[in-house]
MARLUM-741798 format. One record per residue: residue in three letters; x, y, z of N, C-alpha, C in turn. Coordinates in steps of 0.001 Angstrom, whole numbers, plus 500000, padded with zeros to 6 digits. Atoms other than C-alpha are relative to their C-alpha. Layout:
AlaXYZXYZXYZ ...
END
This chain:
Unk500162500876501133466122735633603857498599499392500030 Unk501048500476500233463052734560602599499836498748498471 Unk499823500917501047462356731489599961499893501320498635 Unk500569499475501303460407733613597412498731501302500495 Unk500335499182499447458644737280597649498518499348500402 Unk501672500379499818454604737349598743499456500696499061 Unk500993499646501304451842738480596563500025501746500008 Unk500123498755500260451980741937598042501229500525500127 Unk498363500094500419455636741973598020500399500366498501 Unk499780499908501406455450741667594111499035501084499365 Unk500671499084500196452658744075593754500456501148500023 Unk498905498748499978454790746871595253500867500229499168 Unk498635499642500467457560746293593429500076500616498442 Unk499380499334501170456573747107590003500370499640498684 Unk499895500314500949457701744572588266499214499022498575 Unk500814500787500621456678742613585215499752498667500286 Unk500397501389499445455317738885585516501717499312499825 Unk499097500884499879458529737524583933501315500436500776 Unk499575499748499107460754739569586113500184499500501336 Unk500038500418498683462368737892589622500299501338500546 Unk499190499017498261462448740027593105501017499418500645 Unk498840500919499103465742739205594258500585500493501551 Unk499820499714499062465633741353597224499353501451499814 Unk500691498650499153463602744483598972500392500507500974 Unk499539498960499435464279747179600666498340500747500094 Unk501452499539499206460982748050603364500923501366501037 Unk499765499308498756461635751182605110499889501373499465 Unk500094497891499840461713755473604938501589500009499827 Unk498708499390500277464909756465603091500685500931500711 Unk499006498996499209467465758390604621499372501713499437 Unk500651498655500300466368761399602548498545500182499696 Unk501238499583499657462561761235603406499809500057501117 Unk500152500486498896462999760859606793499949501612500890 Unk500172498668499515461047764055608529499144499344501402 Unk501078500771498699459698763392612425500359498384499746 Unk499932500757500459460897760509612007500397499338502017 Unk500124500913498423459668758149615598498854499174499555 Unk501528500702499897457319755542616625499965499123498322 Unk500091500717500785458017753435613037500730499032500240 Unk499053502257500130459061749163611981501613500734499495 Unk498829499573500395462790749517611618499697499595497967 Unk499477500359501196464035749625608137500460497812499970 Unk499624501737500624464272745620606448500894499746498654 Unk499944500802500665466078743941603875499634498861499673 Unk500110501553499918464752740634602505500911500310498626 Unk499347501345501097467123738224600235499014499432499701 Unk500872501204500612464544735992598088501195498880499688 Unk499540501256500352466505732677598119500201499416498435 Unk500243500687501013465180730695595772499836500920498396 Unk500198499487501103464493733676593082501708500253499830 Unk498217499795500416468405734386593389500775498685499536 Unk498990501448500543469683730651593008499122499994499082 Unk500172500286501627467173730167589897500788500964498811 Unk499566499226501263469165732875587904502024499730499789 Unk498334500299500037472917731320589072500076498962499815 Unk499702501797500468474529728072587980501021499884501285 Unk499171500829498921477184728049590603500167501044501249 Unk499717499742498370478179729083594288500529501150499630 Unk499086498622500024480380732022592857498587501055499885 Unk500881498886500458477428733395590992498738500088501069 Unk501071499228499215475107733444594056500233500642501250 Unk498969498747498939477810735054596062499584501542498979 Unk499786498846500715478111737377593582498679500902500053 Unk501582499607500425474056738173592960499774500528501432 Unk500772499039498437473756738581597043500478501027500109 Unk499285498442499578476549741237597175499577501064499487 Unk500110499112500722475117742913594482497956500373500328 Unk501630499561499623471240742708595586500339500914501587 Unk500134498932498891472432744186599076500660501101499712 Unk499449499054500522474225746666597401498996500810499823 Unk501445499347500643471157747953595465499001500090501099 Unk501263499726499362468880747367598209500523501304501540 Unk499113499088499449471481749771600536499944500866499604 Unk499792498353500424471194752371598166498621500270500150 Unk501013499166499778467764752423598372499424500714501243 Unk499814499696498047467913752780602079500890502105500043 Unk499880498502500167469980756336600940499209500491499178 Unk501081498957500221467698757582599133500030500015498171 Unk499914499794501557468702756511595342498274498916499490 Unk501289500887500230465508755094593243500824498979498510 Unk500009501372501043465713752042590213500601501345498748 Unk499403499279501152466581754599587415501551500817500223 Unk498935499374499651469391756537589377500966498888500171 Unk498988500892499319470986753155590833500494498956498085 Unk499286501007500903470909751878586708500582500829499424 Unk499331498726500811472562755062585562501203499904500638 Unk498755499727499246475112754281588042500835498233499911 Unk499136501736499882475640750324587152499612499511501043 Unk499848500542498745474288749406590139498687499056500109 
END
């Protein structure tokens, strides 16, 4: 968990200004993974504070974490942002 992403955190990601990062996924997907030694383990960060500004109550930032580690899990297999919204996810 982290409060809120960093500058090159948000750079990577892609998105637009008014867009929050509510969680990343740092690491070599399951299906790129060739020779694969000697690298930082795979990470998840939670952004805190960008996830409680988009919930009003305790359910909904249960709900928002299960569903950001969800998404950030799949990217860990190997799905990208267009496959994981074709799938609801």
């Amino acid at each position: 968990m982290e409060d809120w992403p960093t500058k090159d955190q948000l750079i990577g990601s892609g998105l637009d200004e008014d867009e929050l990062l509510l969680g990343l996924y740092e690491g070599i997907p399951l299906t790129e993974r060739y020779g694969y030694d000697m690298v930082l383990p795979d990470k998840i960060t939670l952004f805190q504070k960008a996830i409680e500004s988009i919930c009003s109550t305790d359910k909904d930032v249960l709900r928002e974490i299960r569903d950001t580690i969800t998404h950030e899990v799949a990217h860990h297999f190997g799905y990208d942002d267009p496959s994981l919204d074709s799938l609801g996810i």
